[in-house]
gemmi code that builds the backbone of each chain (N, CA, C; Angstrom):
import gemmi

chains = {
    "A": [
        ("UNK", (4.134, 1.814, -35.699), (2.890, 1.673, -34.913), (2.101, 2.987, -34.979)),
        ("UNK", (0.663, 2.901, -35.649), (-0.052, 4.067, -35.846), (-0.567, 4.695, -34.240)),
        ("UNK", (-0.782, 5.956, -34.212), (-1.252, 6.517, -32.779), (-2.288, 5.658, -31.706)),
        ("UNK", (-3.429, 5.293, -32.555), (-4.411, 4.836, -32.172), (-4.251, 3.276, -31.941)),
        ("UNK", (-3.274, 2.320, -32.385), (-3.045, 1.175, -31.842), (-2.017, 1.666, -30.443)),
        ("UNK", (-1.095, 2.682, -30.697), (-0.618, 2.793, -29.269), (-1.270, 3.154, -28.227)),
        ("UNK", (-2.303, 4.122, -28.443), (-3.086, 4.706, -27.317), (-3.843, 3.238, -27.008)),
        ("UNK", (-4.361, 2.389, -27.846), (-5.318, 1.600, -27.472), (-4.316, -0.299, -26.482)),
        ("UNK", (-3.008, 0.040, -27.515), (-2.197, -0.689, -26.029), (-1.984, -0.389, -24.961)),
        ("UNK", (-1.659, 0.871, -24.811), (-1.247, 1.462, -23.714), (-2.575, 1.349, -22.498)),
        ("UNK", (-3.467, 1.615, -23.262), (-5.318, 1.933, -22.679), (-5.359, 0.437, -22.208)),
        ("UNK", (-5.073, -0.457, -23.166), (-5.821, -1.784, -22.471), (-4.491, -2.482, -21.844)),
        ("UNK", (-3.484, -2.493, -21.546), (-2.117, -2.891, -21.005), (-2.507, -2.366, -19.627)),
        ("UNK", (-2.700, -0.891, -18.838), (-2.920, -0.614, -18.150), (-4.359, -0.669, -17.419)),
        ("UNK", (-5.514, -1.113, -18.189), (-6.565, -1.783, -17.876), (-6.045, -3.233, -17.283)),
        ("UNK", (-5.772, -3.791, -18.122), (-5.433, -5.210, -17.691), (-4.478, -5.365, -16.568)),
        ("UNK", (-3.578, -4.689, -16.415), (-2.828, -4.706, -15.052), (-3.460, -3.943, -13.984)),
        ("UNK", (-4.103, -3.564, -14.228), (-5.097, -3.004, -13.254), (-6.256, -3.800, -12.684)),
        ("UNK", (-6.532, -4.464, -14.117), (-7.626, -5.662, -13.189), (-6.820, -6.728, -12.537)),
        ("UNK", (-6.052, -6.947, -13.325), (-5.404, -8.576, -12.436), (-4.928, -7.981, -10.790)),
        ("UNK", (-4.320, -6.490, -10.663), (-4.079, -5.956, -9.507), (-5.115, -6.647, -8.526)),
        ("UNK", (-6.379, -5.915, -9.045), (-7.558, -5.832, -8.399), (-7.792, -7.598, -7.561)),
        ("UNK", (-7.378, -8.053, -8.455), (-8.195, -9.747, -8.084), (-6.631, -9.893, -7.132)),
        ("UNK", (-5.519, -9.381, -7.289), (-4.405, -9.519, -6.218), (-4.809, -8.820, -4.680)),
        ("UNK", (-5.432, -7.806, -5.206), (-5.663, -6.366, -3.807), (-6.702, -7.740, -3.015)),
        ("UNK", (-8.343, -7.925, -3.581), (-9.254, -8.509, -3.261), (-8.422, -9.845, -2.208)),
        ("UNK", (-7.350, -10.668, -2.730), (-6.646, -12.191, -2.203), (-6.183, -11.054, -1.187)),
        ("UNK", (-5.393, -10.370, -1.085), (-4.399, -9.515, -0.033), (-5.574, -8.901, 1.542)),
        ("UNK", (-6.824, -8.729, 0.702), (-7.702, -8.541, 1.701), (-8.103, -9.295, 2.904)),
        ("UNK", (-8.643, -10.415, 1.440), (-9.178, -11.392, 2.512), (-8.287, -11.980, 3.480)),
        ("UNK", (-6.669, -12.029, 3.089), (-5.843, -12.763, 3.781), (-5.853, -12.075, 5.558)),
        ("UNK", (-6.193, -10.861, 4.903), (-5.677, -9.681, 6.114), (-6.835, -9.841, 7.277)),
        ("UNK", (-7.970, -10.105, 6.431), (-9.158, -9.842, 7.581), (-9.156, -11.367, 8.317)),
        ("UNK", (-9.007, -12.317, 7.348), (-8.588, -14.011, 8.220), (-7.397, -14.067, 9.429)),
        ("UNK", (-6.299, -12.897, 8.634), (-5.465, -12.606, 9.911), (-6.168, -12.032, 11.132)),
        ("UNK", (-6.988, -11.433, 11.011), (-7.787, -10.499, 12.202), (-8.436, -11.533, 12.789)),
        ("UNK", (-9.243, -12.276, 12.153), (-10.208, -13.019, 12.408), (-9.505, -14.101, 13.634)),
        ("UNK", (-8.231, -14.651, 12.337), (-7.527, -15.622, 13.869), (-6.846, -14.791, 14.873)),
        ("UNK", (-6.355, -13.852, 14.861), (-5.671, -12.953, 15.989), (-6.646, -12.674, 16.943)),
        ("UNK", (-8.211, -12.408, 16.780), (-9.122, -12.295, 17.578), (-9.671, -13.562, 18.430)),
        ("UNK", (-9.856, -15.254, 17.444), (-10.157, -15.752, 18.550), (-9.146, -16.795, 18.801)),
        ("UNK", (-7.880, -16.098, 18.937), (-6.482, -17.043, 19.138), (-6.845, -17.323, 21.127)),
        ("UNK", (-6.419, -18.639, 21.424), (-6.861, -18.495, 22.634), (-5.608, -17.791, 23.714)),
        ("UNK", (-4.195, -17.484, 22.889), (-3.446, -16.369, 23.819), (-3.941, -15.059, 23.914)),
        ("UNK", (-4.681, -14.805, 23.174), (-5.040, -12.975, 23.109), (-6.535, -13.126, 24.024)),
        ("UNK", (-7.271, -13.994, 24.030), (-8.231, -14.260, 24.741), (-7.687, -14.375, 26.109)),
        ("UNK", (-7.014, -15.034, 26.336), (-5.667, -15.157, 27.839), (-5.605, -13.812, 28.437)),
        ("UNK", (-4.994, -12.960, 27.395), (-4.585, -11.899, 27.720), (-5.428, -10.783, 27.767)),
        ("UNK", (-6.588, -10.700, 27.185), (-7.881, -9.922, 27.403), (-8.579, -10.693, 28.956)),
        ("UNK", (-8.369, -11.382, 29.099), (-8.832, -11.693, 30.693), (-7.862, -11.266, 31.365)),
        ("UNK", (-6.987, -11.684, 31.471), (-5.796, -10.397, 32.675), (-6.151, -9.901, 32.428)),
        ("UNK", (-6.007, -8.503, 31.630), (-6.543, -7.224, 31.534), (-7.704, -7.156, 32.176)),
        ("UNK", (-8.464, -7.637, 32.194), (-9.911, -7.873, 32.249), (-9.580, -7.414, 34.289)),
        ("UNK", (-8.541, -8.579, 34.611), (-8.474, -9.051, 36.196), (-7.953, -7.945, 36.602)),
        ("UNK", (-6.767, -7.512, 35.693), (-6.036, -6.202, 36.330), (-6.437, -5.176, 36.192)),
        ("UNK", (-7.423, -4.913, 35.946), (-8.648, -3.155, 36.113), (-9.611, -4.191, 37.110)),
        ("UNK", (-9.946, -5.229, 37.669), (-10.741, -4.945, 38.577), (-10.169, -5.296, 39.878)),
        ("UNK", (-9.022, -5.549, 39.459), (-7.944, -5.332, 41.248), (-7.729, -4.280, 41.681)),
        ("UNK", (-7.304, -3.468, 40.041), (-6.770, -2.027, 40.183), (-7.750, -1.239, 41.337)),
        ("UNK", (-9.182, -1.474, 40.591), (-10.854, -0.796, 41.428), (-10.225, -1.444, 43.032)),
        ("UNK", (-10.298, -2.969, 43.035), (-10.228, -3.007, 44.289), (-9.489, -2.715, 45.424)),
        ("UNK", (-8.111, -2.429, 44.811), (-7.121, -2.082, 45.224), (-7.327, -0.179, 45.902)),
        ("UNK", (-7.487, 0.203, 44.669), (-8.108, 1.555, 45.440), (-8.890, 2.060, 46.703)),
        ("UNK", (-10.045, 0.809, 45.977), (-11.105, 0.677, 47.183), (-10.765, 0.606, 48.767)),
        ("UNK", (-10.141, -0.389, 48.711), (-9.328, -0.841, 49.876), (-7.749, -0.118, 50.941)),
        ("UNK", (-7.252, 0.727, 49.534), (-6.677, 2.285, 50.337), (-7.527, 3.011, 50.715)),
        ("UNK", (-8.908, 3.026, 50.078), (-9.592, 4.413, 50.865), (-10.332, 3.638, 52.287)),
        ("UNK", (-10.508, 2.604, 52.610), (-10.673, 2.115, 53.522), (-9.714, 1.820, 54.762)),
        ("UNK", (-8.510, 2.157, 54.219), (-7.773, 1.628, 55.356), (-6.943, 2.998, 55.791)),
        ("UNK", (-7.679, 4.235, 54.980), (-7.164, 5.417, 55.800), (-8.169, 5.639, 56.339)),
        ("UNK", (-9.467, 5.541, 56.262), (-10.695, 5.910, 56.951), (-10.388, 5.173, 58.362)),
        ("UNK", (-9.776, 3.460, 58.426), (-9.899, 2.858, 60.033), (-8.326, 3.626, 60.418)),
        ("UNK", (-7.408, 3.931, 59.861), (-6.599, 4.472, 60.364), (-7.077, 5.572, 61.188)),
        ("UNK", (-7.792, 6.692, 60.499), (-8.060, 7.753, 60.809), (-8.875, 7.403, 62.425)),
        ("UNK", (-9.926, 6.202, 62.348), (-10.657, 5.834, 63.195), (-9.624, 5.661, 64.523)),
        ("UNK", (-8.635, 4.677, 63.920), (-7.875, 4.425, 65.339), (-7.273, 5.450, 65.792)),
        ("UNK", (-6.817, 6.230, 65.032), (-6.069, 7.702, 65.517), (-7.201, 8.354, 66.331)),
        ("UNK", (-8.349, 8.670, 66.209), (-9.518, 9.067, 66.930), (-9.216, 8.436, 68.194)),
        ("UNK", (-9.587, 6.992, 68.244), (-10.159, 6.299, 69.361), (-8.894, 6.161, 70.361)),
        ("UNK", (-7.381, 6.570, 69.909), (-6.134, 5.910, 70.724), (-6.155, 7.993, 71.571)),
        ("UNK", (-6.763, 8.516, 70.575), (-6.810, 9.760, 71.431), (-7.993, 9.750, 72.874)),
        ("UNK", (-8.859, 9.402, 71.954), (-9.868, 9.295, 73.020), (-10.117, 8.290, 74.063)),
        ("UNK", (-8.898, 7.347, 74.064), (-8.636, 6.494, 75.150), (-7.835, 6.903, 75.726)),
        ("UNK", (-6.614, 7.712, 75.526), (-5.660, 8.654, 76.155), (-6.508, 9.482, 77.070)),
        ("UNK", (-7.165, 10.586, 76.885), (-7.976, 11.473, 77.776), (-8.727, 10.600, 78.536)),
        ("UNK", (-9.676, 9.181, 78.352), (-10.218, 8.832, 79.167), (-9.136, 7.831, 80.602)),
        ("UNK", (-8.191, 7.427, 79.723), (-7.124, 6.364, 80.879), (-6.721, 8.002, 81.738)),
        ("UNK", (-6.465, 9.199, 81.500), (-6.398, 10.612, 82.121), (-7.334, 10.839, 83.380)),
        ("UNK", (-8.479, 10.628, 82.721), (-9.949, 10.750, 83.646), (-9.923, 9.800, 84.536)),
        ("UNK", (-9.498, 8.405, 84.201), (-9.472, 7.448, 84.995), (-8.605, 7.656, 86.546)),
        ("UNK", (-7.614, 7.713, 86.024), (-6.124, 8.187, 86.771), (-6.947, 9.530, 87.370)),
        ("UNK", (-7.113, 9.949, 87.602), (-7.668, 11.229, 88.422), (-8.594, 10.661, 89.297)),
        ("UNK", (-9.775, 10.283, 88.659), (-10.947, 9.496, 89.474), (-10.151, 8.830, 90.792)),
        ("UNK", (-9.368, 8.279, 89.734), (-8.779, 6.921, 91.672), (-8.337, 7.828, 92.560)),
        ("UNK", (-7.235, 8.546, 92.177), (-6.524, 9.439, 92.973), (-7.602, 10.542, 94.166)),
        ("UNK", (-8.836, 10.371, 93.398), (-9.859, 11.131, 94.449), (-10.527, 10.091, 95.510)),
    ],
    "B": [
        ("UNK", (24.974, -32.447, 10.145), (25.676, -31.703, 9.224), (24.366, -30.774, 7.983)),
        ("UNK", (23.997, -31.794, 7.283), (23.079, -31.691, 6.151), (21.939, -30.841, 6.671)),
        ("UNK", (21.364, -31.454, 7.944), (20.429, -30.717, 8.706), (20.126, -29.259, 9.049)),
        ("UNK", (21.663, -29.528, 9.301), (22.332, -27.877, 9.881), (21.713, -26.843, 8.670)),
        ("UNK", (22.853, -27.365, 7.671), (22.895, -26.215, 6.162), (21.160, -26.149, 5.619)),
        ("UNK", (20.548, -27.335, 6.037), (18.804, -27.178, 5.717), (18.392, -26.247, 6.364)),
        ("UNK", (18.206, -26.058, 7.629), (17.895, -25.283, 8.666), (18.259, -23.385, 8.541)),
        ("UNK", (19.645, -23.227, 8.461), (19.826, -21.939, 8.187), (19.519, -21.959, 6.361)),
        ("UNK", (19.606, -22.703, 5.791), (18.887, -22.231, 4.237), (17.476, -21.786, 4.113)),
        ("UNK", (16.533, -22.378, 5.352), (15.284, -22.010, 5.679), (14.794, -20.810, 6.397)),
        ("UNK", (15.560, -20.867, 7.225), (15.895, -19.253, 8.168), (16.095, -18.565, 6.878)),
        ("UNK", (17.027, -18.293, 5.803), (17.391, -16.964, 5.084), (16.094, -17.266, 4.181)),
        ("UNK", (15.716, -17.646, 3.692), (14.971, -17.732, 2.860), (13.844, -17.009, 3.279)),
        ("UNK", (13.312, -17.648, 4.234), (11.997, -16.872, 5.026), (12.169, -15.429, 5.928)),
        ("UNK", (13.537, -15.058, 6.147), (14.143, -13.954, 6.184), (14.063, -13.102, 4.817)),
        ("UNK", (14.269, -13.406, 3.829), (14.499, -12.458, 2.676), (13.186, -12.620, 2.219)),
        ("UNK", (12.286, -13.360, 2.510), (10.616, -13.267, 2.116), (9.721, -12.338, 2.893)),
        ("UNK", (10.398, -12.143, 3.982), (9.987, -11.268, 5.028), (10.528, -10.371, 4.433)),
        ("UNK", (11.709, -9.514, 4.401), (12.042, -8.307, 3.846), (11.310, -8.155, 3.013)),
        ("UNK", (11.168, -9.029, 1.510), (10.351, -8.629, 0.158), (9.281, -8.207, 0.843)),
        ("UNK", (8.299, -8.740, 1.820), (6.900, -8.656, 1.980), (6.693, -7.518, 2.684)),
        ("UNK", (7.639, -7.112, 3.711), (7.654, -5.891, 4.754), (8.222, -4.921, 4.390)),
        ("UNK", (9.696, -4.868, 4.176), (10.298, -3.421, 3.775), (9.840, -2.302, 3.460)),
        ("UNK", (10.153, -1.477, 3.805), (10.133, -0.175, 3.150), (10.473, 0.242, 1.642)),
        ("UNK", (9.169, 1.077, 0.873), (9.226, 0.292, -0.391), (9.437, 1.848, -0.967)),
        ("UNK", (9.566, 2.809, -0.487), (9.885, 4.095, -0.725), (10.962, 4.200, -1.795)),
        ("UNK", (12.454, 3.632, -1.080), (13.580, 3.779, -1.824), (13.306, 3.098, -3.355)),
        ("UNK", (12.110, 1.955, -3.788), (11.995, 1.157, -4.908), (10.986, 1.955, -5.680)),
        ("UNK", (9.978, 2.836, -5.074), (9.399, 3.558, -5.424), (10.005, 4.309, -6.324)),
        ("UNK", (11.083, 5.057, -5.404), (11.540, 6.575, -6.193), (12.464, 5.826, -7.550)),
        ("UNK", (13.224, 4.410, -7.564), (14.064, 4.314, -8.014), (12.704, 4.429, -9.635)),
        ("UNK", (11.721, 2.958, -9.104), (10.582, 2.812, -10.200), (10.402, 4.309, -11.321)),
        ("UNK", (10.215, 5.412, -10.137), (9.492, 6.708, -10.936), (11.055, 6.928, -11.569)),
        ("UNK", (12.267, 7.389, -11.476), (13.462, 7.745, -12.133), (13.337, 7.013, -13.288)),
        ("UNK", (13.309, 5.803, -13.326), (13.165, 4.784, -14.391), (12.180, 5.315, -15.691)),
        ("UNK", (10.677, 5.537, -14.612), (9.470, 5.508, -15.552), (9.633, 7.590, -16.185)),
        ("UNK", (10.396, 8.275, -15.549), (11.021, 9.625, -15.896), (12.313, 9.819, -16.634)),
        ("UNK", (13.056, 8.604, -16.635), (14.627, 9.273, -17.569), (14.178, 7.802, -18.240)),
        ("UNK", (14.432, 6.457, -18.057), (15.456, 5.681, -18.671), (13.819, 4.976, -19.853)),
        ("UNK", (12.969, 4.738, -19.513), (12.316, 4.150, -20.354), (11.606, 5.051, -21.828)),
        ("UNK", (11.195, 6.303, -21.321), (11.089, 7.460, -22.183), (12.082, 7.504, -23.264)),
        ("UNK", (13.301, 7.432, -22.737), (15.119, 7.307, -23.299), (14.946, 5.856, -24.158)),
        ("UNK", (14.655, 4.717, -23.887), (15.073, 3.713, -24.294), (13.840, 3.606, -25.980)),
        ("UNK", (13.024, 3.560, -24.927), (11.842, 3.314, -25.921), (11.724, 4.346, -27.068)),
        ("UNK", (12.329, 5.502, -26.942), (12.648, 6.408, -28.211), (13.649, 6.117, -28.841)),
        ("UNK", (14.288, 5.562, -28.513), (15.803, 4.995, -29.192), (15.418, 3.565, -30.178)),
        ("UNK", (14.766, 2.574, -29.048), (14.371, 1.972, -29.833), (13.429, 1.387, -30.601)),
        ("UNK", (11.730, 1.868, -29.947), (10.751, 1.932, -30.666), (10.176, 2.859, -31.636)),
        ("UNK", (10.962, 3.691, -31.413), (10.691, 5.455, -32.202), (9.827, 6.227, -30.965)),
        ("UNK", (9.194, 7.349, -31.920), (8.366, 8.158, -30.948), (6.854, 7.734, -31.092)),
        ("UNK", (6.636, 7.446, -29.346), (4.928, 6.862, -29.270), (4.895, 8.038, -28.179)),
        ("UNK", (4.498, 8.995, -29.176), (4.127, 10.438, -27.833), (2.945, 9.695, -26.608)),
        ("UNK", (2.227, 9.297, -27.312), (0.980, 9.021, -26.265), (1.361, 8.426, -24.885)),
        ("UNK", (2.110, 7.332, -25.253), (2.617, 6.668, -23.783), (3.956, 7.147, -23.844)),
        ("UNK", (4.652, 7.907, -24.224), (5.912, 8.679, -23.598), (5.745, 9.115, -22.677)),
        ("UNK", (4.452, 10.687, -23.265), (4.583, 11.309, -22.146), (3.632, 10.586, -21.137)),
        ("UNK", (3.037, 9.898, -20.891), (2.226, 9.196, -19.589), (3.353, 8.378, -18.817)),
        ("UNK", (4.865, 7.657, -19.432), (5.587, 7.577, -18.636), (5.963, 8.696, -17.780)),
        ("UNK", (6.268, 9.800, -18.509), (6.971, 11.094, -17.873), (6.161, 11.323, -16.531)),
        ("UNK", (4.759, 11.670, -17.083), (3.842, 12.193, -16.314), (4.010, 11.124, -14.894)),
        ("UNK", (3.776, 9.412, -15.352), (3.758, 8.632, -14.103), (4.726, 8.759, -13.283)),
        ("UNK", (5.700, 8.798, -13.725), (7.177, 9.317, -12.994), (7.006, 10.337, -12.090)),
        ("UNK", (6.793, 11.450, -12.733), (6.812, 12.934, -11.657), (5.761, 12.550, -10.711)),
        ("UNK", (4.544, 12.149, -10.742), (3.460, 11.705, -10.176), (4.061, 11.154, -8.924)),
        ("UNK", (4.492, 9.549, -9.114), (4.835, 8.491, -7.981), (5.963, 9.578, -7.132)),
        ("UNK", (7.056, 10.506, -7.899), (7.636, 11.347, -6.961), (7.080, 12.396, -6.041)),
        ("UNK", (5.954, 12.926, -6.662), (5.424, 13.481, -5.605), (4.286, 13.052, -4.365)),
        ("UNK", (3.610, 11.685, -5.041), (3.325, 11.002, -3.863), (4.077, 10.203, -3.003)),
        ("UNK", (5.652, 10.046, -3.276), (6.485, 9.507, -2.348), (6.851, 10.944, -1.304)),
        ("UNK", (7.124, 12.051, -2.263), (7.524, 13.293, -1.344), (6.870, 14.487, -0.445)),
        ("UNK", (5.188, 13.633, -0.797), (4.120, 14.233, -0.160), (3.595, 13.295, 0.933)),
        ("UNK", (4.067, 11.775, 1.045), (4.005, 10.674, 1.976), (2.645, 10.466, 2.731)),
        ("UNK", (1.609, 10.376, 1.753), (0.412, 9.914, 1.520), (0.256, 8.392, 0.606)),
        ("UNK", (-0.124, 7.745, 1.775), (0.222, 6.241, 1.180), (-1.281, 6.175, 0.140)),
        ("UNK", (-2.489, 7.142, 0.410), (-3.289, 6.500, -0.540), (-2.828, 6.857, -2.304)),
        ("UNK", (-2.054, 7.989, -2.292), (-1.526, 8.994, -3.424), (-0.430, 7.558, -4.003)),
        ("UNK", (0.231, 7.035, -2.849), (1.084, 6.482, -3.360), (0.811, 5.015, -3.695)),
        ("UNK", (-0.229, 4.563, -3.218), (-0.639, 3.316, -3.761), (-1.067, 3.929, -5.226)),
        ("UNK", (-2.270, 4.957, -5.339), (-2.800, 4.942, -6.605), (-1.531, 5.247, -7.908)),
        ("UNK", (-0.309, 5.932, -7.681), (0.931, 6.092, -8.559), (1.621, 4.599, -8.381)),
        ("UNK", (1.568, 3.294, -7.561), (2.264, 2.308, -7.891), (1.276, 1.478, -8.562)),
        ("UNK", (-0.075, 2.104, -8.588), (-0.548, 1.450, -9.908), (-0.480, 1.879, -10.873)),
        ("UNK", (-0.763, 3.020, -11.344), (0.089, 3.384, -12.453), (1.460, 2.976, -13.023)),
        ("UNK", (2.579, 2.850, -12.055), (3.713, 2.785, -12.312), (3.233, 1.182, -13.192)),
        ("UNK", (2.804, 0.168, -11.877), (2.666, -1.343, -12.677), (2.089, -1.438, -14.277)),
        ("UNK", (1.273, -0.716, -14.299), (0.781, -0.441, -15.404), (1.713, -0.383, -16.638)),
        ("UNK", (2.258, 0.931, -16.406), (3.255, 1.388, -17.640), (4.249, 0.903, -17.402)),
        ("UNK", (4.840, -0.485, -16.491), (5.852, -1.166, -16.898), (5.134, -2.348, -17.625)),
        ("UNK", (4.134, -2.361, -17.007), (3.659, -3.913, -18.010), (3.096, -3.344, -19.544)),
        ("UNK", (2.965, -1.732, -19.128), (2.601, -1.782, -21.443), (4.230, -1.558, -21.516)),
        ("UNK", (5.066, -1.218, -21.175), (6.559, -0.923, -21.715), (6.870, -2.542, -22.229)),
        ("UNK", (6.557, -3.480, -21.356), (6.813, -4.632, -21.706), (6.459, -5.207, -23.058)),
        ("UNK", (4.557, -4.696, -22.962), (3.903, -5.138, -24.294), (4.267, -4.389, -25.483)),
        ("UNK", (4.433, -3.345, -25.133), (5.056, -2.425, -27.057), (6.131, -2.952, -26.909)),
        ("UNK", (7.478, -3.944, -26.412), (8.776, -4.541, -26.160), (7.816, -5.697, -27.035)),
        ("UNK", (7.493, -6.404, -26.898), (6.905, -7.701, -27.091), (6.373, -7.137, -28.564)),
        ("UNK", (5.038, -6.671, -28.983), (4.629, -6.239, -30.067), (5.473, -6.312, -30.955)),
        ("UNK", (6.480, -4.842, -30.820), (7.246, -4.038, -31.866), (8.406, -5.086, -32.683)),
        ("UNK", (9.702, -4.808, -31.291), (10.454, -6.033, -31.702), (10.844, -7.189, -30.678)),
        ("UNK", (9.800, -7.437, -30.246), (10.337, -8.438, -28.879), (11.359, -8.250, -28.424)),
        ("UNK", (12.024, -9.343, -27.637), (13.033, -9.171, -26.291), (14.277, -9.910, -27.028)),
        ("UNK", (14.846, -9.248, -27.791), (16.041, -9.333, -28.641), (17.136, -10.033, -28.268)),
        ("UNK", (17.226, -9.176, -26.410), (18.818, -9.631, -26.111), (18.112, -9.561, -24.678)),
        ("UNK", (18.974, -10.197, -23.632), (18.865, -11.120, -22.564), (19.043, -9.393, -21.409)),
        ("UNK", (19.736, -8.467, -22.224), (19.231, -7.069, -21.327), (17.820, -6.351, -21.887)),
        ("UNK", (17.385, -7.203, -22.778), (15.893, -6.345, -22.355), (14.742, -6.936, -21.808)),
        ("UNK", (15.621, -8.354, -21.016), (14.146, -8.801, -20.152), (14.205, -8.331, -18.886)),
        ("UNK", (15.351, -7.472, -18.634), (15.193, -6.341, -17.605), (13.709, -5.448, -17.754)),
        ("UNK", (13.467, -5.430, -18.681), (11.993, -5.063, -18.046), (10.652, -5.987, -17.320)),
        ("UNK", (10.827, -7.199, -17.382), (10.329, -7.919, -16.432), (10.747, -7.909, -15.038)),
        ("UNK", (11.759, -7.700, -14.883), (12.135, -7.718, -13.502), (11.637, -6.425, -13.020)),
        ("UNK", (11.644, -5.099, -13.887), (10.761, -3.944, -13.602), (9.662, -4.054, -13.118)),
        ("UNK", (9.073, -5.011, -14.099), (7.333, -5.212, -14.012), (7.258, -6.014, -12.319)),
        ("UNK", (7.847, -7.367, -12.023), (7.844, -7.602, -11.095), (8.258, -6.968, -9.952)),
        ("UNK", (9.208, -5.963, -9.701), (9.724, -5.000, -8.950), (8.345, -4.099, -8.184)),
        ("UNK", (7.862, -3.512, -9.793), (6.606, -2.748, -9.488), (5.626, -3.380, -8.777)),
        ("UNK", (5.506, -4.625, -9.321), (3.990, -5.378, -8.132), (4.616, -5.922, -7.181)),
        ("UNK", (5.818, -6.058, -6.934), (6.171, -5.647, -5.179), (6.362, -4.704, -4.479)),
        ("UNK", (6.985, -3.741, -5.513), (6.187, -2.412, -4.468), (5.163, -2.503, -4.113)),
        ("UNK", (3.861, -2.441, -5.203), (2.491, -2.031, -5.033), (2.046, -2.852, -3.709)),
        ("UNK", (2.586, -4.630, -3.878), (1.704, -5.327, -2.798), (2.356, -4.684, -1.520)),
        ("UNK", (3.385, -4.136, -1.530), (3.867, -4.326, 0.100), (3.377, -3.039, 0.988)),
        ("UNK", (3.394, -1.863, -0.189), (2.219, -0.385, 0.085), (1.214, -0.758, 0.216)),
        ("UNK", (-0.057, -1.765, -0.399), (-1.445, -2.220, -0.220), (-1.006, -3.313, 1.352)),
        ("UNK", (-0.015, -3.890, 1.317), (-0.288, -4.725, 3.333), (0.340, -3.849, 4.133)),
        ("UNK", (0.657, -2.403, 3.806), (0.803, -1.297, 4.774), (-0.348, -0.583, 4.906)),
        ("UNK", (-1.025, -0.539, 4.447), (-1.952, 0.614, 3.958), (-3.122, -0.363, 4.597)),
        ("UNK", (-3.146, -1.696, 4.343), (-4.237, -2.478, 4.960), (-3.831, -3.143, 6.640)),
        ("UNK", (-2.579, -2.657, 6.827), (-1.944, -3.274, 8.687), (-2.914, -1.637, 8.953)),
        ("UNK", (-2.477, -0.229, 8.396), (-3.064, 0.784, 8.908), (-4.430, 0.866, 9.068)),
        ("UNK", (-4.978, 0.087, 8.265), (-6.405, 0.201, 8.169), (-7.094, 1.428, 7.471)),
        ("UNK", (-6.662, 2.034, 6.415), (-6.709, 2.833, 6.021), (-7.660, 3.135, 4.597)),
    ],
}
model = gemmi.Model(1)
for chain_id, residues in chains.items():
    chain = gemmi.Chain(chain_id)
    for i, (resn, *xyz) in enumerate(residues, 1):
        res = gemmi.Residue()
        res.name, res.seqid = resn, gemmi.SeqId(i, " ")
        for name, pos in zip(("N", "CA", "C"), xyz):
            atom = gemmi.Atom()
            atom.name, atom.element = name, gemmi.Element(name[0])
            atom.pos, atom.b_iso = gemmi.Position(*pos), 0.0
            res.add_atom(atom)
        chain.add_residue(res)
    model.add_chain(chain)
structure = gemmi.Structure()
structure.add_model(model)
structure.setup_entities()
């Protein structure tokens, strides 16, 4: 086999497996992005993007609703004081 | 009974289609480049004579796919398992050309060639799960 028929098998052997690759890579693609495609509007992952969805806005409300219920805490702690000193005032008043 | 042996024949099957398709393709890699670095360089001088041109481009593909396996850059290493596919499928064609497939151990290089485009596909649905 003279140089130039080997270089020129070798040249087009590795061309050619290179294209047929190509038209394999291109099928391997599309398969991949159809995988995406159904994984996106599968209706379990849609399921599960709404929980998510529910459980960050409980999470908010949930917060919300601790900072509210130390604020009336705080309130009643105020007002059980300030009914203490006044039932005090009271109790004195009669006694006069 | 019959059902049974259907059933787990289907399980392994789609088990060992899963491995081919998923595995880790590293260890087939390095074996591919050893191959495309000692044994085909070796063979094909023994028995095609000397075709410097694609000798040394085996050699070269060889050291290549080893250092994109040992540098663990999947784009390095996709572009060396095309190469590799390559120069098993011309090893095949100067096999075919020169003196064809003589004896029933030299269609071991088909199973090369196929070896190689399972490496390559299973690095290209890694490389495309990465998004890369």
């Amino acid at each position: 086999m003279s140089s130039t028929e080997q270089i020129l098998i070798t040249i087009g052997t590795i061309a050619g497996s290179a294209g047929l690759w190509k038209f394999f890579e291109a099928r391997l693609k599309l398969k991949a992005e159809q995988r995406k495609d159904d994984l996106q509007n599968n209706d379990g992952v849609q399921y599960r993007d709404d929980l998510k969805n529910r459980v960050e806005k409980m999470s908010v409300a949930l917060e919300e609703a601790n900072a509210k219920i130390l604020e009336l805490t705080q309130k009643v702690a105020e007002l059980e004081t300030e009914n203490k000193y006044l039932q005090r005032e009271i109790d004195i008043l009669k006694r006069k | 009974m019959i059902q049974h042996i259907k059933d787990t024949a289907k399980q392994r099957v789609t088990h060992l289609l899963d491995v081919w398709k998923h595995s880790d393709s590293q260890p087939t890699e390095m074996t591919l480049a050893l191959v495309n670095l000692l044994l085909a360089p070796a063979a094909t001088l023994i028995e095609l004579g000397p075709l410097w041109f694609y000798q040394i481009m085996l050699v070269g593909s060889g050291i290549y796919q080893l250092l994109c396996v040992a540098k663990g850059d999947l784009k390095c290493r996709v572009r060396a398992s095309i190469v590799t596919f390559g120069l098993f499928s011309t090893t095949l064609m100067m096999y075919i050309i020169t003196i064809g497939l003589p004896t029933p151990s030299h269609w071991g290089w088909f199973v090369l060639v196929f070896s190689a485009f399972g490496s390559l596909k299973r690095l290209k649905t890694e490389q495309l799960h990465r998004n890369e």
